[in-house]
C-alpha positions in Angstrom: -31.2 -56.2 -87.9 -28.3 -54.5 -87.0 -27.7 -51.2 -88.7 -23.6 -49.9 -88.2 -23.1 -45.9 -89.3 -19.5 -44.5 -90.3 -18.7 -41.1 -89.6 -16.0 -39.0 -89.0 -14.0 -39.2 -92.4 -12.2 -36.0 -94.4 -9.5 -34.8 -96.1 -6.2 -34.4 -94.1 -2.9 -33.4 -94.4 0.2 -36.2 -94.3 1.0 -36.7 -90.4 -2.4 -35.3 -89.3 -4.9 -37.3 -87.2 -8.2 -38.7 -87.8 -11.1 -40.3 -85.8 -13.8 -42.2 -87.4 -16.6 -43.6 -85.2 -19.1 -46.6 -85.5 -22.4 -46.5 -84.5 -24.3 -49.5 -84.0 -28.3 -50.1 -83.7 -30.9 -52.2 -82.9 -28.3 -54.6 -80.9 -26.4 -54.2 -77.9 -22.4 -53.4 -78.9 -21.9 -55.9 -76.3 -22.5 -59.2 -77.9 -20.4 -58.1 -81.2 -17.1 -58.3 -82.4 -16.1 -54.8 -84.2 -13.9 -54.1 -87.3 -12.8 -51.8 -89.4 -11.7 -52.4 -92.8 -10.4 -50.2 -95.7 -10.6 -50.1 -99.7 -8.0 -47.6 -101.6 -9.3 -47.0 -105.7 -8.2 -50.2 -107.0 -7.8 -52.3 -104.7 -8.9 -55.0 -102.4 -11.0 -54.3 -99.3 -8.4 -54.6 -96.7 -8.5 -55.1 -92.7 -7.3 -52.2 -90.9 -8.4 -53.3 -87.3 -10.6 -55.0 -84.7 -12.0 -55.2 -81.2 -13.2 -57.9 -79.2 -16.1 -57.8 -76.9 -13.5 -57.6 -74.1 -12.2 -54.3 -75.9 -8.5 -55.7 -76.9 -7.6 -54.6 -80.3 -6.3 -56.5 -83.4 -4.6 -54.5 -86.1 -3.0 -55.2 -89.3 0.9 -54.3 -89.3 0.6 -51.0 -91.8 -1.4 -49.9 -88.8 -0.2 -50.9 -85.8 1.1 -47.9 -84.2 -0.4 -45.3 -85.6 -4.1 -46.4 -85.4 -6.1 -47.0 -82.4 -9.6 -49.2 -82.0 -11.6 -48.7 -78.8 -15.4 -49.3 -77.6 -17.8 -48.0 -75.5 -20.9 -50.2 -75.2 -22.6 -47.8 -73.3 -22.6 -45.7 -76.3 -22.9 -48.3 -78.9 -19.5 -46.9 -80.6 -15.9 -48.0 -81.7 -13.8 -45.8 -82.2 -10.9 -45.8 -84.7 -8.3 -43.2 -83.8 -5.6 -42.6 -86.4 -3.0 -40.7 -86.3 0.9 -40.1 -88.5 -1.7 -40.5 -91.4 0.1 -41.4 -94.5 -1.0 -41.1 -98.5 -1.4 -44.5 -98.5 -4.2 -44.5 -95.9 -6.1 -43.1 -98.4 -9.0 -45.1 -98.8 -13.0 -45.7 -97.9 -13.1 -46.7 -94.4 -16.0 -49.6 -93.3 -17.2 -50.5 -90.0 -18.5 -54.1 -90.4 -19.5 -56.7 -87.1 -20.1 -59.6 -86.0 -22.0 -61.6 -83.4 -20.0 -65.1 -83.8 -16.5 -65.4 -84.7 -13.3 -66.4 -83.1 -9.8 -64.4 -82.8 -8.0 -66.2 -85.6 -11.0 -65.1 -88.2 -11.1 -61.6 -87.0 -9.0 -60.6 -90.2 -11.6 -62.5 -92.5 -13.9 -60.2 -94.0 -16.3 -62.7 -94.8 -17.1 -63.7 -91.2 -18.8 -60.3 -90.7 -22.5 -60.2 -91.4 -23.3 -56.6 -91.1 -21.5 -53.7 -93.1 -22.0 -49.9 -92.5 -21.6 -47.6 -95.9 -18.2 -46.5 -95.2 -16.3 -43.1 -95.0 -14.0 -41.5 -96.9 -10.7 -40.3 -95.6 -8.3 -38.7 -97.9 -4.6 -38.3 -96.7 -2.9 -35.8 -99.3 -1.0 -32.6 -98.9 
């Protein structure tokens, strides 16, 4: 059973910077493809960003930029480094992976099987 744990969320000023950091158990970080996806009060559970088991990085376009998804499988962690954050980043953050899914599904939050609890970042002056 794999077992993913958010942390690194707070509250932060417009045009500040954030890191949030995924830690995943019980399974090598190796095997799995990584994302991170974001729900604002409201609204839809959105993708924010991914990384392959080769490390390159997929991000949606309100993102890409700004935010920045990185691995290190020696660690068992991704990374999601954001930075110019925006009020409308506002949102509970969730690591979620995968052990089987190709690059043109990486968007599609229902081919990940395993879900962290997510973190709350909260962009606001």
């Amino acid at each position: 059973q794999v077992q993913l744990v958010e942390s690194g969320g707070g509250l932060v000023q417009p045009g500040d910077s954030l890191r949030l950091s995924c830690t995943v158990s019980e399974r090598a970080l190796r095997g799995l493809v990584v994302g991170w996806f974001r729900q604002a009060p409201g609204k839809e559970r959105e993708f924010v960003a991914a990384t392959a088991r080769g490390g390159a990085g997929t991000y949606a376009d309100s993102v890409r930029g700004r935010f920045t998804i990185s691995r290190d499988n020696s660690k068992n962690t991704v990374t999601l480094q954001m930075s110019s954050l925006k009020p409308e980043d506002t949102a509970i953050y969730y690591c979620a992976a995968s052990s089987s899914i190709i690059t043109s599904q990486y968007r599609n939050q229902n081919q990940y099987y395993y879900w962290g609890q997510g973190t709350q970042v909260t962009v606001a002056s």
